[in-house]
N, C-alpha and C positions, 0 to 999 in steps of 0.2 A: 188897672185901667184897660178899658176894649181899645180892641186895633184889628185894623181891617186893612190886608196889605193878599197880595199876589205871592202866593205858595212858593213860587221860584226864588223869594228872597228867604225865603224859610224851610230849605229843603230838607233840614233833620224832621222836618211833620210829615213827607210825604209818605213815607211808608205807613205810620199810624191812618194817616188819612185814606188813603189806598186800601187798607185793612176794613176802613170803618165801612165803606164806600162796600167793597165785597163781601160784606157782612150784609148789609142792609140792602143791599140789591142781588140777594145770590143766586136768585131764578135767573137774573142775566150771563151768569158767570159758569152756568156748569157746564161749558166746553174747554172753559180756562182756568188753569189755575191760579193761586194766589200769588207765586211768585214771579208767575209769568203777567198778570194783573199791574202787580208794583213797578215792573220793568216798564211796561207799554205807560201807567204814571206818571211814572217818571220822568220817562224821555217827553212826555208830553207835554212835562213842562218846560223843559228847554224850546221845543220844538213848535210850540204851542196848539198840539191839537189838542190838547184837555187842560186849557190853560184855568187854572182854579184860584179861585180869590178865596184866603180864608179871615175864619177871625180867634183871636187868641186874645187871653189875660192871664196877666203875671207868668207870662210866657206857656203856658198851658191851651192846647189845642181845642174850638169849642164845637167847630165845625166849619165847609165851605159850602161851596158851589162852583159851577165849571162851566165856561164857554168852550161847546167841542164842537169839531168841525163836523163830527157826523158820528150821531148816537142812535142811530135807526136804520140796519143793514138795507131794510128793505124801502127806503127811501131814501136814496144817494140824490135824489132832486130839489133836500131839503135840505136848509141847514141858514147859517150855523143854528148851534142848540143848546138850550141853558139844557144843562145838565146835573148826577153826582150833585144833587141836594140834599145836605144833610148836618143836623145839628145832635152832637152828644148829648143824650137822654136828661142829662142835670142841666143843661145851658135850653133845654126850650122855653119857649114862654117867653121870651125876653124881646123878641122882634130882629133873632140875628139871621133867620132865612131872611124874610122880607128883606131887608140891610143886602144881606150878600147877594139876592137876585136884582138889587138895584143897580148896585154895583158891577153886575156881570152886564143888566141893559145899558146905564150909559157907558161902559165901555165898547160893547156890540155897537153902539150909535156911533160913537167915538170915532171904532174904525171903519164906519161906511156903511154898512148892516142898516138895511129896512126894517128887519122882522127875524126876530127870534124864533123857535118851534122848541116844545117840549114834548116828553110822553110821559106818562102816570098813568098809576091803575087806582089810587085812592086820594089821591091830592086835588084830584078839579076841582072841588069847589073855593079850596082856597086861591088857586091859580084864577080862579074867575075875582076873586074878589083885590087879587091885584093888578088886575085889566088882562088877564091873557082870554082868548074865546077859544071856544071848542073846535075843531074844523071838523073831526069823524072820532066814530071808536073803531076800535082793531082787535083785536086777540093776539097776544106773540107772550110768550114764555107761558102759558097754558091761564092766564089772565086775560080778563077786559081792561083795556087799553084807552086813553080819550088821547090825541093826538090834538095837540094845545100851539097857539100863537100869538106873536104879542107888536104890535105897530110899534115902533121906534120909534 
């Protein structure tokens, strides 16, 4: 059975998820390392700057998503930010992004939050097709960038 719950009540996933998450975004990562990656994860979810919702069956990790306070050095004027999207290669297709970025928006709403911001270099068109708009594109980690937001 799917279950969709906030990582801090499941923190024996966070290092897998942390793993997946540095894997699948390593152009972001190569000032940091992994174990240094899991740590700032970690704490983030006590603390809740990378507060992650995920979703799991039969206890098995499928993948989350992350409300962070600030996922774009170079824009500290923006925030918060769906973040750390990502679902394990055999669980796609099933509609568990969708699900967990709902779940990251009405939370975002939940606690006061107008508007979300995200960044991608390959995902807008599906970010457009679940309401977020483009605002610019950018270049950072040697990619084209669309810099995304979403009304509350």
């Amino acid at each position: 059975m799917l279950r969709v719950d906030w990582l801090d009540k499941q923190m024996d996933k966070c290092g897998v998820m942390a793993e997946w998450l540095y894997r699948e975004f390593s152009y972001e990562f190569t000032q940091q390392s992994l174990s240094s990656w899991k740590h700032e994860f970690s704490e983030g979810q006590r603390d809740g700057s990378w507060k992650c919702l995920i979703a799991t069956e039969r206890d098995q990790l499928l993948g989350g998503a992350t409300l962070a306070n600030n996922d774009l050095s170079d824009r500290p004027d923006l925030g918060p930010w769906l973040a750390c999207v990502f679902i394990a290669p055999e669980a796609r297709r099933r509609g568990l992004a969708a699900q967990l970025i709902e779940g990251i928006c009405v939370h975002a709403r939940d606690a006061g939050f107008t508007t979300l911001y995200l960044h991608t270099h390959n995902q807008s068109n599906y970010y457009t097709q679940l309401g977020w708009k483009v605002l610019e594109r950018f270049e950072a980690w040697g990619k084209e960038q669309y810099l995304m937001s979403r009304s509350l």
